[in-house]
C-alpha positions as CSV (number, residue, x, y, z in Angstrom):
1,X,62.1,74.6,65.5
2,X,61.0,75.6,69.3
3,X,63.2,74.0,71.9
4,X,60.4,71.7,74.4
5,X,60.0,74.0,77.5
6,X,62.2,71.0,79.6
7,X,64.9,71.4,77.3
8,X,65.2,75.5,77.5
9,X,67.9,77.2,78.9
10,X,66.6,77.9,82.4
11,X,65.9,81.8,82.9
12,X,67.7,83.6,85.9
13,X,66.1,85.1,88.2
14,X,66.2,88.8,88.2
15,X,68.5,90.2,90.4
16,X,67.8,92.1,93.3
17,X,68.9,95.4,93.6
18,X,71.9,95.6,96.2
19,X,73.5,98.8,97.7
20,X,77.4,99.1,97.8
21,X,78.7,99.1,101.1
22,X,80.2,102.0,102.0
23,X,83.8,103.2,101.6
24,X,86.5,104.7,103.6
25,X,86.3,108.4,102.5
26,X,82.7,108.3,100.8
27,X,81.1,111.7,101.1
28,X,77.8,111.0,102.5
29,X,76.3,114.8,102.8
30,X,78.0,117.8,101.1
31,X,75.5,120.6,101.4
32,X,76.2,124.3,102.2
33,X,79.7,124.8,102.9
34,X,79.4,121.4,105.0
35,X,81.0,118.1,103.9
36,X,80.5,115.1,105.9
37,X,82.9,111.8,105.2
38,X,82.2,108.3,106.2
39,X,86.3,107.5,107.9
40,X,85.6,104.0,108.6
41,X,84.5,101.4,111.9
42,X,86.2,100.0,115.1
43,X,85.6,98.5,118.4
44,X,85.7,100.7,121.2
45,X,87.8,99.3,124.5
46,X,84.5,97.4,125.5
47,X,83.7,95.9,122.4
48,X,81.2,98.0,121.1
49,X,81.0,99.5,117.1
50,X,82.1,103.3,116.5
51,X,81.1,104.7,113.4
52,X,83.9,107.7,112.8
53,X,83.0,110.8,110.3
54,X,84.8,113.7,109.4
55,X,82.9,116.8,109.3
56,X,84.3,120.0,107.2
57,X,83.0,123.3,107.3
58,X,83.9,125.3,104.5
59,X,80.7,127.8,104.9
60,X,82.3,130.6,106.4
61,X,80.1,130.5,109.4
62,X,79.8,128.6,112.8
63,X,77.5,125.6,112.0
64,X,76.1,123.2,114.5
65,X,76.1,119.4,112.8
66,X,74.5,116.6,115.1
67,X,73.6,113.1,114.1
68,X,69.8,112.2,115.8
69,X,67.7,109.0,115.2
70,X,70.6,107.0,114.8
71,X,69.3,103.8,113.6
72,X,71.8,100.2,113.0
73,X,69.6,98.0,111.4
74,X,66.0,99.8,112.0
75,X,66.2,99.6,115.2
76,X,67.2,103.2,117.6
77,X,70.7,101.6,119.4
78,X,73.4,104.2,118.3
79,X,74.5,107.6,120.2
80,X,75.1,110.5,117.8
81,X,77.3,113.4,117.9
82,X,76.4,117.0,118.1
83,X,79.5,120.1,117.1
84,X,79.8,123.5,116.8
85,X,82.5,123.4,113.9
86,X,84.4,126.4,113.1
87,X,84.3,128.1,109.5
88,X,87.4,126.8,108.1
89,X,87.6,123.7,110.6
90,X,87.7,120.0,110.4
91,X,86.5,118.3,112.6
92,X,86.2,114.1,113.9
93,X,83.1,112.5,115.5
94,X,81.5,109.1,116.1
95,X,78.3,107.6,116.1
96,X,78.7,104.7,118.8
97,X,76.3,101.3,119.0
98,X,74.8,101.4,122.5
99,X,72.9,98.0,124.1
100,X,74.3,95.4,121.1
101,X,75.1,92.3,123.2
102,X,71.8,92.4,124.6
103,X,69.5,94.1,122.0
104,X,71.0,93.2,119.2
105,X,71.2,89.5,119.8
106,X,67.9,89.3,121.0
107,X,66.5,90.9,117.9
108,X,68.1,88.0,116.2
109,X,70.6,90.6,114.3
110,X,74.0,88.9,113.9
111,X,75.2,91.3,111.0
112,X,75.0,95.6,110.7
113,X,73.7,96.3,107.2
114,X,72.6,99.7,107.6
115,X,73.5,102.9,109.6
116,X,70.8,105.7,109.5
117,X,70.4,109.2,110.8
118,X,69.4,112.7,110.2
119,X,72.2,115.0,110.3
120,X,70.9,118.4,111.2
121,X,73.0,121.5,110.6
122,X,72.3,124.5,111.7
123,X,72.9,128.1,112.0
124,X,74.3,129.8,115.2
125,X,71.0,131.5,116.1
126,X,70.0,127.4,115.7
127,X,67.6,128.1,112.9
128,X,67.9,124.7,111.1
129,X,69.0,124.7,108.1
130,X,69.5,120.9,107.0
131,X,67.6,118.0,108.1
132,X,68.9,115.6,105.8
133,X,68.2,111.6,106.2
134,X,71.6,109.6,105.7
135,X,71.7,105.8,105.4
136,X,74.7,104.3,105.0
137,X,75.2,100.4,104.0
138,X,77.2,98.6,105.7
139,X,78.3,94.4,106.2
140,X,79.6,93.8,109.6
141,X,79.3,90.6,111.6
142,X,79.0,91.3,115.2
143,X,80.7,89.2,117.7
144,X,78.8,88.4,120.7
């Protein structure tokens, strides 16, 4: 016998589809010879968010890796980086939030979800060779 709609099990809602946030050591690019890894977050001396990455260039050749259209949220408030790494080298760079106290809280934004960019790599006569879009979740509460 049916069970009355009132009486039935309620159904759940489906669930929305939710990114992990990113992980200390999570390769984020690995392309080429080059191998880019997400090394974590901090506060600068002033109070501001640094993104850190560690950029390995196994390809031989001299590449030049830079971060542009850094995005935190949608919205363009981070400084990039830009290298010329060594074949054979490692090297360590940052992606810094610019503006947050004021921009930030006057977009309403309280916590960093996302970190996008396109990390270009490149040749040494500069011909590009990458121009890959990286987006990197993250959860951070800012402190204002």
């Amino acid at each position: 016998q049916p069970t009355p709609a009132s009486e039935a099990e309620p159904t759940p809602a489906p669930e929305e589809p939710s990114q992990a946030v990113a992980s200390i050591g999570q390769v984020v690019f690995e392309e080429g010879g080059v191998k880019v890894t997400y090394t974590g977050m901090h506060e600068d001396s002033i109070g501001g968010e640094v993104f850190t990455f560690s950029i390995e260039n196994s390809s031989g050749q001299v590449r030049g890796i830079a971060s542009t259209f850094c995005l935190v949220n949608g919205i363009l408030e981070a400084d990039g980086f830009e290298e010329n790494v060594f074949a054979g080298e490692t090297y360590d760079v940052e992606i810094t939030l610019r503006g947050r106290d004021s921009r930030m809280r006057d977009a309403g934004i309280q916590t960093l979800e996302t970190l996008e960019f396109h990390l270009v790599v490149s040749d040494e006569e500069a011909t590009v060779l990458q121009n890959e879009a990286i987006t990197i979740p993250i959860q951070y509460s800012l402190k204002f």
